[in-house]
C-alpha positions as CSV (number, residue, x, y, z in Angstrom):
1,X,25.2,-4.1,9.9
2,X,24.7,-7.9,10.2
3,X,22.1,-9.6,8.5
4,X,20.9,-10.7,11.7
5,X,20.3,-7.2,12.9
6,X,18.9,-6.2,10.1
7,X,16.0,-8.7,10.3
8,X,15.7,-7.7,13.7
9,X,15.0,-4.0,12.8
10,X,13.0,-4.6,9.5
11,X,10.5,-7.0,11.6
12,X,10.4,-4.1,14.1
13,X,9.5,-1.8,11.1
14,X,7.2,-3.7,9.9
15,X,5.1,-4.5,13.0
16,X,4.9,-0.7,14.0
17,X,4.1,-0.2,10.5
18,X,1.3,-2.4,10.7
19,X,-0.1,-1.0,13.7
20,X,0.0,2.2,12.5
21,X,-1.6,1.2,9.4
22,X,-4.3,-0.5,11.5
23,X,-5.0,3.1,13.8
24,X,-5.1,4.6,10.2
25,X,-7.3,2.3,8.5
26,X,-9.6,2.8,11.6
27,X,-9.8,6.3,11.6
28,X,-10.4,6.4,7.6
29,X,-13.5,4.3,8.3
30,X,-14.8,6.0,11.1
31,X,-14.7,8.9,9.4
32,X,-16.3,7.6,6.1
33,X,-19.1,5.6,8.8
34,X,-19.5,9.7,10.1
35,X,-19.3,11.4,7.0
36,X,-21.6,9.4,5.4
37,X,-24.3,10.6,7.6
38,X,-23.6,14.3,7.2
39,X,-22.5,14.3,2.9
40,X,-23.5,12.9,-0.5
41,X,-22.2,10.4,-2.0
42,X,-21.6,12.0,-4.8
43,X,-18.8,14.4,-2.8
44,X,-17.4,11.5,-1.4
45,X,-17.1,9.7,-4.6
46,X,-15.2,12.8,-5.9
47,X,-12.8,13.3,-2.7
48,X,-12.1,9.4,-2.5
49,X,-12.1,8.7,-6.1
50,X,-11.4,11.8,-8.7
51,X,-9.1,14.3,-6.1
52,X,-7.6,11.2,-4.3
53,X,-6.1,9.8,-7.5
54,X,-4.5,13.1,-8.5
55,X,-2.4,13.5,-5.2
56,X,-1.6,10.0,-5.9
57,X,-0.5,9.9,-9.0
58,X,1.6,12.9,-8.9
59,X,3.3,11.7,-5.5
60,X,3.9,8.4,-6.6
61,X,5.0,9.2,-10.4
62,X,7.3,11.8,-8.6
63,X,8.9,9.6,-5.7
64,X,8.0,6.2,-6.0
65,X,11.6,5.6,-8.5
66,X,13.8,7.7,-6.0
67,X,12.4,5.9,-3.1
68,X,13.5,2.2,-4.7
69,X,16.8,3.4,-6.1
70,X,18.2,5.3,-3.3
71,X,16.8,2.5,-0.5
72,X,18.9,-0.3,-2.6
73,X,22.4,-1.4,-1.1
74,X,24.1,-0.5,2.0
75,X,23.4,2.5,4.2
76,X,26.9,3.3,4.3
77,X,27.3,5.5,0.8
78,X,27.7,9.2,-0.4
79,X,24.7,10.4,1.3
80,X,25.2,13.8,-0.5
81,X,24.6,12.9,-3.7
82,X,21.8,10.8,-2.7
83,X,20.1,13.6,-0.8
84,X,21.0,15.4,-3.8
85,X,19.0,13.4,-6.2
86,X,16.1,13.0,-4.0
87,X,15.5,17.2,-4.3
88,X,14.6,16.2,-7.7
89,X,11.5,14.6,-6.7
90,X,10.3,18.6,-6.0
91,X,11.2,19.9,-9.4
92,X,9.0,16.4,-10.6
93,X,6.4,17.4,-8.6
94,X,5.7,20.6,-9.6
95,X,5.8,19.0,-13.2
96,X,3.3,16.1,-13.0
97,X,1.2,18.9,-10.7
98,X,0.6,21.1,-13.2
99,X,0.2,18.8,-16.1
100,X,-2.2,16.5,-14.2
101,X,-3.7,19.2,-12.6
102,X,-4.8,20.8,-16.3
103,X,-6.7,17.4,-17.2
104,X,-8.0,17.4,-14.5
105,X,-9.9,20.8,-14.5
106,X,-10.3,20.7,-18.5
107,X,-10.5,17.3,-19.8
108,X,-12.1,15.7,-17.5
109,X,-16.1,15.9,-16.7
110,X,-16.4,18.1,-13.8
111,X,-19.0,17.6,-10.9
112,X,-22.4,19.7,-10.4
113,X,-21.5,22.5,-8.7
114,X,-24.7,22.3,-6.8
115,X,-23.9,18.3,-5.6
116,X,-19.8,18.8,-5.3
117,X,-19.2,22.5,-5.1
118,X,-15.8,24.1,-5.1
119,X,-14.3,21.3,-7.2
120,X,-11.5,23.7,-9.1
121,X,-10.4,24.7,-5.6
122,X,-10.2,20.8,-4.9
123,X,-7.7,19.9,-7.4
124,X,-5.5,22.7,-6.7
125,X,-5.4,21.7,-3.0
126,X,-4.5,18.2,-3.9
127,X,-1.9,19.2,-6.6
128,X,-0.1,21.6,-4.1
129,X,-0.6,18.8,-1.5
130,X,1.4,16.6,-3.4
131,X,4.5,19.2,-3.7
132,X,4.3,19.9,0.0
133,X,4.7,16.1,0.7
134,X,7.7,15.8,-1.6
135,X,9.7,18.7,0.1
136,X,9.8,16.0,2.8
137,X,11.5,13.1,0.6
138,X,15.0,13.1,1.6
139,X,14.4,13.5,5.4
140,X,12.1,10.0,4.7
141,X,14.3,8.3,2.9
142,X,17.3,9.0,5.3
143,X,15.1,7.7,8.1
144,X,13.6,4.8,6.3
145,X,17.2,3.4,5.6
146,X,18.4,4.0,8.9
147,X,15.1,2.4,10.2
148,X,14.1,5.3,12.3
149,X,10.7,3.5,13.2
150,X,9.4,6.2,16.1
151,X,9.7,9.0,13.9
152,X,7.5,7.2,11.3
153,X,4.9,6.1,13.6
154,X,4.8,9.3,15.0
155,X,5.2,11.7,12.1
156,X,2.0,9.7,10.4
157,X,-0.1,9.3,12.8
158,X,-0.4,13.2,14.6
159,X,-0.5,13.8,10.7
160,X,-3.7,11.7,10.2
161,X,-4.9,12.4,13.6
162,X,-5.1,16.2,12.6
163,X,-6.7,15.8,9.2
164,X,-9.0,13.7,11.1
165,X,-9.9,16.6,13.8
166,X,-10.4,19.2,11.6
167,X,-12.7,17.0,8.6
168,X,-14.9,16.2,11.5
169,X,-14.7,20.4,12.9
170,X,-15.7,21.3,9.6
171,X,-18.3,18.8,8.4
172,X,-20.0,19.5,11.7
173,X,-19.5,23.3,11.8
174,X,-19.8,23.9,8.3
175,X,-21.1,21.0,6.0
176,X,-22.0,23.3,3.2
177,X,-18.1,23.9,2.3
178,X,-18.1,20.9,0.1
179,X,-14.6,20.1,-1.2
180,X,-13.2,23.2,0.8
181,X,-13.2,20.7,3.7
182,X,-11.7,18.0,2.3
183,X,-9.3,20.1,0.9
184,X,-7.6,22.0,3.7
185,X,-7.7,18.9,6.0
186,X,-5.5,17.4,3.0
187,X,-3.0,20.3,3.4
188,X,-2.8,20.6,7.1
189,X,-1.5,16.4,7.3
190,X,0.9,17.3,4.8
191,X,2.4,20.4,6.4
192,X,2.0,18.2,9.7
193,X,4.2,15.0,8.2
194,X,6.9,17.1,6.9
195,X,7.3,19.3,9.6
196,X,7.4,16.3,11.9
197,X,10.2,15.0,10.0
198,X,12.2,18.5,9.3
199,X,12.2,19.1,13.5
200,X,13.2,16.0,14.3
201,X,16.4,15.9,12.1
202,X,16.9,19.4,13.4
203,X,16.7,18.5,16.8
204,X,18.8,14.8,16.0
205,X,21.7,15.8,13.7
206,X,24.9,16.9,15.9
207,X,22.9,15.9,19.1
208,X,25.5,13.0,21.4
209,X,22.7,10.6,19.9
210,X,24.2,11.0,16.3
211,X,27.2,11.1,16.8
212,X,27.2,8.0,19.1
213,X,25.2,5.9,16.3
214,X,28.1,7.7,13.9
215,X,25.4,8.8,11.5
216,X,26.4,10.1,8.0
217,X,25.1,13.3,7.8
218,X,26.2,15.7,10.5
219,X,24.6,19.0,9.4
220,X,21.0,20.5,8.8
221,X,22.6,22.2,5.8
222,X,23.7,18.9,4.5
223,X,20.1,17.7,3.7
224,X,19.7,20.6,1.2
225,X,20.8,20.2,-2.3
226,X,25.0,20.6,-2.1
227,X,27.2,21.2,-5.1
228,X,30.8,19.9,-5.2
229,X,32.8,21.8,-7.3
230,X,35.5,18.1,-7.6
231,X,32.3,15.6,-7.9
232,X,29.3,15.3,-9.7
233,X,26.2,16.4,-8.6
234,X,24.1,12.6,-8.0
235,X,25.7,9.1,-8.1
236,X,24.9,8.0,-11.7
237,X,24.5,4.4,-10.9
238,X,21.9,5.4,-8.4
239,X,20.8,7.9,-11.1
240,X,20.2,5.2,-13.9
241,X,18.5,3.1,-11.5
242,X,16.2,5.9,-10.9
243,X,15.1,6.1,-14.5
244,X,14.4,2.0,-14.8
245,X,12.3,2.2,-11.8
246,X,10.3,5.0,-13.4
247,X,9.6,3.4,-16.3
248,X,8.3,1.3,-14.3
249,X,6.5,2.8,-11.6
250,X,4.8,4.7,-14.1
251,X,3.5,1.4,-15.3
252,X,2.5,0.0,-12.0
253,X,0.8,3.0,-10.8
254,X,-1.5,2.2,-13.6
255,X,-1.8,-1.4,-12.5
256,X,-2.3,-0.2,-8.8
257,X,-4.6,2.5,-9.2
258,X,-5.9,1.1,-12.9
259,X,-9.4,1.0,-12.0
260,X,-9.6,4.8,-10.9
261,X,-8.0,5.9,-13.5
262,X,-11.0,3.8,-15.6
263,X,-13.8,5.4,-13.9
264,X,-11.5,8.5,-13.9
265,X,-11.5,9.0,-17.5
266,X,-14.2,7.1,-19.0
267,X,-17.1,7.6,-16.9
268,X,-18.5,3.9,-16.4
269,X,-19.9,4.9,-12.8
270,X,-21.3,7.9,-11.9
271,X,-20.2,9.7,-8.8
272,X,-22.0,8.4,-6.5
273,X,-21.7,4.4,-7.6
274,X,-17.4,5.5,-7.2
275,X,-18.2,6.6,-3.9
276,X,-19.8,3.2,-3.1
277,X,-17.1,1.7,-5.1
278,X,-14.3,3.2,-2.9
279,X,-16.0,2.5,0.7
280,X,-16.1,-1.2,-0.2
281,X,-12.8,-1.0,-1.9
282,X,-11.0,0.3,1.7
283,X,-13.2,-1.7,3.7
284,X,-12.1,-4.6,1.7
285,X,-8.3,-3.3,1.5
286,X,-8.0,-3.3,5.2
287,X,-5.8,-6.2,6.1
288,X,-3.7,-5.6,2.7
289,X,-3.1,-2.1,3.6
290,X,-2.3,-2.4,7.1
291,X,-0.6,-5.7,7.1
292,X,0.5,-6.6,3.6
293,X,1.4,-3.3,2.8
294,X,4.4,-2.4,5.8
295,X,5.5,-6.3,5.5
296,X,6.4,-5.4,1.7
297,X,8.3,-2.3,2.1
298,X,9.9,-3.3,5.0
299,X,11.1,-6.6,4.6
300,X,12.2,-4.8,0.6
301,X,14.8,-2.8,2.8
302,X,15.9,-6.1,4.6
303,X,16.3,-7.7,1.1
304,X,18.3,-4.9,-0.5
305,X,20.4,-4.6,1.9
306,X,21.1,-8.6,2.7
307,X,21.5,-9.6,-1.0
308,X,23.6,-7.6,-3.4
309,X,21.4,-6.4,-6.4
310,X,22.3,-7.9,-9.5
311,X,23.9,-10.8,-8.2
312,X,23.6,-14.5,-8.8
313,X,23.0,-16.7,-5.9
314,X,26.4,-18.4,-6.3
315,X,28.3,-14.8,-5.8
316,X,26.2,-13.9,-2.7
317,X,27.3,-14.8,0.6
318,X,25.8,-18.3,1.7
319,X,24.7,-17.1,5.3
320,X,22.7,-14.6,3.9
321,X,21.3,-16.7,1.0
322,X,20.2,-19.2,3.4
323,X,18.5,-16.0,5.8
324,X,17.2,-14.2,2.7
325,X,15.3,-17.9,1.6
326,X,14.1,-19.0,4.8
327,X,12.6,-15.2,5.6
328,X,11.5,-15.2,2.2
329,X,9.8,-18.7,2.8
330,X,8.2,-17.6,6.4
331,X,6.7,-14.7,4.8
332,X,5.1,-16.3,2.1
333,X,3.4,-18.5,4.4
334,X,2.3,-15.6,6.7
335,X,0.6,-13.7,4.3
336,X,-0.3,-16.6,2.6
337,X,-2.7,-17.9,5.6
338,X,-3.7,-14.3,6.2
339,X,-5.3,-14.5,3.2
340,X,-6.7,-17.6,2.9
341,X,-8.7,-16.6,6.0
342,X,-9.9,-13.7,4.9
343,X,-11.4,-15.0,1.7
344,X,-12.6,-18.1,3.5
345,X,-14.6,-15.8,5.9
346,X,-15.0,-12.8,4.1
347,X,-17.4,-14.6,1.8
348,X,-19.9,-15.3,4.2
349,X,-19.9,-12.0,6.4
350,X,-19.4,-9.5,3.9
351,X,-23.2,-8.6,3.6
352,X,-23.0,-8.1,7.5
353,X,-20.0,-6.0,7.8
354,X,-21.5,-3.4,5.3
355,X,-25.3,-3.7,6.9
356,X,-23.2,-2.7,10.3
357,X,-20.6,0.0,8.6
358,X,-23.3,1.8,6.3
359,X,-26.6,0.4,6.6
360,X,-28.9,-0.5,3.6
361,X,-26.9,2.2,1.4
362,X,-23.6,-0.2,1.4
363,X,-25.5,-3.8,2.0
364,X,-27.9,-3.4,-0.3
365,X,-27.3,-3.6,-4.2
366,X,-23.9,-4.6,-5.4
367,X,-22.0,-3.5,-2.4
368,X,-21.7,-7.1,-0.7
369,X,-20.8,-8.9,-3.8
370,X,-18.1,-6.3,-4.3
371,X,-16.8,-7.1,-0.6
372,X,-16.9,-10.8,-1.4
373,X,-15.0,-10.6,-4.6
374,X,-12.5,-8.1,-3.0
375,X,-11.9,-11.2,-0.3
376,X,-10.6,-13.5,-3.1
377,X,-8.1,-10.9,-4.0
378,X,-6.6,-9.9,-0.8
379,X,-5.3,-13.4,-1.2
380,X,-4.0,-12.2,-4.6
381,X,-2.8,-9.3,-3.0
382,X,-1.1,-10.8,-0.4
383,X,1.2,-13.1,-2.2
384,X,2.0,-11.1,-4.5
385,X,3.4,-8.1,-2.5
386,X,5.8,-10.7,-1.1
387,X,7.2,-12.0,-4.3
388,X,7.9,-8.7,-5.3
389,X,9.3,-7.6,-2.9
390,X,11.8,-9.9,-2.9
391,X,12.1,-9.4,-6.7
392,X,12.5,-6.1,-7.2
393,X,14.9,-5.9,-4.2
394,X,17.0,-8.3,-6.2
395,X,16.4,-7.4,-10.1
396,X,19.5,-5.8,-12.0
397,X,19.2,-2.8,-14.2
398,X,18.8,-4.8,-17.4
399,X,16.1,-7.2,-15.3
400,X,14.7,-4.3,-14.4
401,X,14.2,-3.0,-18.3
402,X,13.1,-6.2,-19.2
403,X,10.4,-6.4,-16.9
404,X,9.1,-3.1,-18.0
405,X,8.2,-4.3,-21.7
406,X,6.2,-6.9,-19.5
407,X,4.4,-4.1,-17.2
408,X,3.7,-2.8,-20.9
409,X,2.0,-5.5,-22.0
410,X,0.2,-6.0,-19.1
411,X,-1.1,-2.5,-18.5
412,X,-2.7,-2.3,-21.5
413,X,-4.3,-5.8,-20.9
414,X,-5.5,-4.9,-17.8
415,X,-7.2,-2.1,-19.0
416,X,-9.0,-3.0,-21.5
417,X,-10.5,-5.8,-19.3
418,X,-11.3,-3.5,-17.0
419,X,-13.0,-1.5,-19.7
420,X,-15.6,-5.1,-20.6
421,X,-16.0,-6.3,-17.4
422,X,-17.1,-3.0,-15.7
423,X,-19.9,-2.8,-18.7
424,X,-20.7,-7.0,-18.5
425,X,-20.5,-7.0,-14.4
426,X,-20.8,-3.2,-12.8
427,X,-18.1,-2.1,-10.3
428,X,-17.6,-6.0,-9.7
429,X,-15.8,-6.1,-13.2
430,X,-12.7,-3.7,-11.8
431,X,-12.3,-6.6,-8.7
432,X,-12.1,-9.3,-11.3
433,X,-9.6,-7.4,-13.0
434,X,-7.5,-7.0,-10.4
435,X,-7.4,-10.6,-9.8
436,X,-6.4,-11.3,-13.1
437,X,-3.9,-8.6,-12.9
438,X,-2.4,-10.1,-9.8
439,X,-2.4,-13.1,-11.0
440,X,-0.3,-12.6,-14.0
441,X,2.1,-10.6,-11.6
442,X,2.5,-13.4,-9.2
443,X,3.5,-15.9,-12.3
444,X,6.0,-13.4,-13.2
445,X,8.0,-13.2,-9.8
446,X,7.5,-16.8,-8.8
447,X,9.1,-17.6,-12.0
448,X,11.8,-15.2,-11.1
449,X,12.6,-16.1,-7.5
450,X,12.6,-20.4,-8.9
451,X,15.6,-19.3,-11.2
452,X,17.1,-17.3,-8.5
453,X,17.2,-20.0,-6.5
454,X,17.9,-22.8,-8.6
455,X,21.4,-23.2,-8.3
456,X,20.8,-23.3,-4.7
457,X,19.6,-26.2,-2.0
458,X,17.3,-23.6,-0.5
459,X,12.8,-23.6,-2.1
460,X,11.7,-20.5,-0.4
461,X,8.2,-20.9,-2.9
462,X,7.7,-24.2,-0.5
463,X,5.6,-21.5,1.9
464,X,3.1,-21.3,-0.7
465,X,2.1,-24.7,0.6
466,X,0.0,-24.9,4.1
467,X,-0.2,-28.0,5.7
468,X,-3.5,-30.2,4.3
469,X,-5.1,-30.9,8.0
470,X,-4.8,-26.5,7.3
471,X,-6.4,-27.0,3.9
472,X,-9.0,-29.3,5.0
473,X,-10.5,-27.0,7.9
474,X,-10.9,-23.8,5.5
475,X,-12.9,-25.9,3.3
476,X,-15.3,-27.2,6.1
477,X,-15.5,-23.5,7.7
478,X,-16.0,-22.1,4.1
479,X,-19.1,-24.6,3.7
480,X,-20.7,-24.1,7.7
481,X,-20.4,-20.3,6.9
482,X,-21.8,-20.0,3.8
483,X,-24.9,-22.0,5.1
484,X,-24.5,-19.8,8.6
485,X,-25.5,-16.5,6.4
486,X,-27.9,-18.7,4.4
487,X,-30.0,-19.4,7.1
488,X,-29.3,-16.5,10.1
489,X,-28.5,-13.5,8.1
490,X,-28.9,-10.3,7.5
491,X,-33.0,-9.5,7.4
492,X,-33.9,-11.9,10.4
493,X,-33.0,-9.9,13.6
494,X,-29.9,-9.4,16.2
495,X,-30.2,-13.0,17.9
496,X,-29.8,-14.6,14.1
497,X,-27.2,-12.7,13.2
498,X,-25.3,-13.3,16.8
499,X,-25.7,-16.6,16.1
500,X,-24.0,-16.3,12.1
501,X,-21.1,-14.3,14.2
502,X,-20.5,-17.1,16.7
503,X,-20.5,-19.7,14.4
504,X,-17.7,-18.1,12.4
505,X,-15.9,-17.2,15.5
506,X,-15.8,-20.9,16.5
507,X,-15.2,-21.8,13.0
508,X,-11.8,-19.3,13.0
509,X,-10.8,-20.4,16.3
510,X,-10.4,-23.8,15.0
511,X,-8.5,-22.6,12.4
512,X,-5.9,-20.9,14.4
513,X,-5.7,-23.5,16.6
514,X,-4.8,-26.0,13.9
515,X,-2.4,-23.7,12.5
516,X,-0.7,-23.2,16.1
517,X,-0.4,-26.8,15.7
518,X,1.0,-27.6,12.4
519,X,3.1,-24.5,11.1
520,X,4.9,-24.5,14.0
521,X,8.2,-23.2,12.3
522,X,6.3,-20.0,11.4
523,X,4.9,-19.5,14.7
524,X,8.5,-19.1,16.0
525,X,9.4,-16.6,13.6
526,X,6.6,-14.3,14.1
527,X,7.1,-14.8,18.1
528,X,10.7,-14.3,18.1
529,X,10.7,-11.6,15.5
């Protein structure tokens, strides 16, 4: 497939991604805004927090390796024995399940019965959710590197549209289930996203449609486990690759998920502050997680497959240098001014958006300082799911290793700051963190993709730069905001607080209208892709 194409697709995958991340986000909130009304916080602390972090865990310890490794490099390969390999995500699974699922119910401090009731029943739901999801692994990673964008939009979101029905059904109908609720809406969007993907492979493989588009697997029968009495049973190189990426996936899941597992295991909030904790936390993960979140694993796939993995820039072909840098470029200046602006005007409307979402419970105590800090690292977030991206997509085996003495380092680092700033600043402490987590994450693949590069003519780190008339007019809306909510909000009526909102909205349109004007190159690219 040309390079050209390929952008074309990934953009594709990426924007209906990002929609789809955007109808998710919004049902997740409007069902924390109901649920809120109807449930403690308490439960909602364990469901969002404690239960959450176990499916999590064990999916992403089990998958998250397979799903790099077998996405690397061209499409065209032995699909066998990569559909092979990826059944041993189930086998994983069942593994990390059990194990976790032990500390969970006997190590860790379990929940009142009479505030969170049915909490055994909880982490068994969540453990078996996790297998279920993974029996569903190689029909995703078949469609992810053939960019099968419909079925993922689709398979997702009648998935989280169903968990979404029936939590509502049965905190209305029967609010005294507890965790019982929580944890049979968990199972039915599993069983919904597989099956989704299972019947339409069944329905698509030997179908005219297939075998027009010449697809490489031709049978049902062929995505089960297959052995070859002449070949081995998985591709080794792919194999190998697998194992480096756990290494160090098992890293970054602690660096993705490290403050849960702080709170998880040594008790620094109670219950109910880490169900405060995690509103704010997805309210302030919005744009990263709809936006930020599809660009990176997208545009990873475009990356793989563009520039060989392990290659020098000198041994690549210079068409697809020059398309890999000047992608790479745009897309650090996208997310870069996506998260300028929202830290620029998250700062000063944070306290509103909580006072609107939850009322006094959210916007009162720590909650809008938590939303403000979490606006300074979206910006963190942002750049640095770009640079990775791009770095992992092009790291080596032995790069890989490497960098997984660094993750090392940095995970216990992290944690132990996490550990002192949670008891010097509250739940703030786990934000700032983050930030310096990010921070030390983004020095490491900057430094990686100069090198990579510096044999070349192309400076794809150049779209860390906006424009200064860009610079200027954050500063100046940063300052009118800030005095905005000084003055209008949150305690002095609606007509004040219209007035804060209307003075940010004309502050914002400014801005976009002086972007319009002076990144005009990235304009293009997001128009025309």
């Amino acid at each position: 497939m040309a390079a050209q194409d390929v952008l074309g697709q990934t953009a594709r995958l990426a924007s209906s991604s990002a929609l789809l991340q955007v109808l998710f986000r919004v049902v997740t909130f409007g069902l924390n805004a109901f649920t809120l009304r109807f449930l403690s916080r308490e439960l909602i602390g364990v469901v969002n927090v404690r239960l959450t972090l176990l499916y999590s865990t064990v999916v992403f310890l089990a998958r998250e390796a397979f799903r790099r490794a077998c996405l690397s490099g061209s499409a065209k390969r032995n699909w066998t024995k990569t559909i092979n390999l990826l059944w041993l995500t189930v086998p994983l699974g069942v593994f990390w399940s059990l194990v976790l699922g032990l500390v969970w119910l006997h190590l860790l401090e379990v929940p009142e019965p009479s505030v969170v009731p049915h909490y055994q029943a909880g982490v068994v739901a969540f453990g078996l959710s996790a297998i279920i999801e993974l029996l569903g692994e190689p029909f995703w990673v078949l469609a992810q590197a053939h960019l099968f964008v419909r079925l993922k939009v689709i398979a997702e979101s009648l998935s989280v549209v169903s968990k979404c029905i029936l939590t509502v059904a049965l905190v209305i109908l029967y609010p005294h289930w507890g965790l019982y609720i929580f944890s049979l809406a968990q199972l039915l969007y599993v069983i919904v996203l597989v099956m989704c993907y299972v019947i339409y492979f069944v329905m698509f493989l030997g179908s005219p449609e297939a075998t027009k588009k010449s697809f490489p697997v031709a049978r049902v029968k062929a995505l089960l486990p297959n052995f070859m009495d002449d070949e081995t049973f998985v591709n080794w190189k792919e194999a190998r690759l697998t194992w480096s990426f756990f290494k160090q996936s098992f890293l970054k899941q602690i660096l993705t998920e490290g403050e849960r597992y702080v709170m998880t295991f040594l008790n620094v909030l109670n219950f109910g502050d880490q169900g405060v904790y995690d509103i704010v936390n997805n309210l302030g993960s919005l744009v990263a997680r709809f936006i930020f979140l599809p660009i990176e694993e997208s545009f990873y796939v475009f990356f793989a497959k563009v520039l060989e993995r392990g290659k020098t820039v000198k041994d690549q072909k210079q068409d697809d240098v020059a398309m890999a840098a000047n992608v790479l470029e745009l897309l650090l200046k996208l997310v870069l001014l996506i998260g300028l602006t929202i830290t620029v005007f998250g700062y000063a409307y944070s306290q509103l958006a909580l006072d609107i979402y939850g009322g006094s419970m959210l916007s009162s105590g720590t909650g809008p300082d938590l939303l403000r800090c979490y606006s300074l690292y979206v910006l963190f977030l942002a750049v640095n799911g770009v640079t990775e991206c791009f770095t992992f997509a092009l790291m080596g085996k032995e790069e890989v290793d490497r960098y997984n003495f660094v993750m090392l380092a940095l995970s216990f680092i992290f944690l132990c700051i996490s550990y002192f700033l949670t008891h010097w600043y509250g739940s703030v402490g786990f934000i700032l963190a983050n930030c310096f987590n990010m921070g030390i994450r983004i020095a490491h693949s900057t430094h990686y993709i100069y090198d990579y590069f510096r044999e070349s003519t192309h400076r794809p780190l150049r779209g860390l730069l906006p424009s200064p008339a860009l610079l200027l007019l954050y500063t100046i809306s940063a300052v009118i905001t800030a005095f905005s909510e000084v003055l209008f909000c949150c305690d002095k009526g609606w007509m004040a607080r219209l007035i804060h909102i209307s003075t940010g909205a004309l502050c914002l349109a400014a801005t976009l209208v002086t972007m319009f004007c002076t990144e005009t190159k990235l304009i293009h690219f997001v128009r025309s892709q």
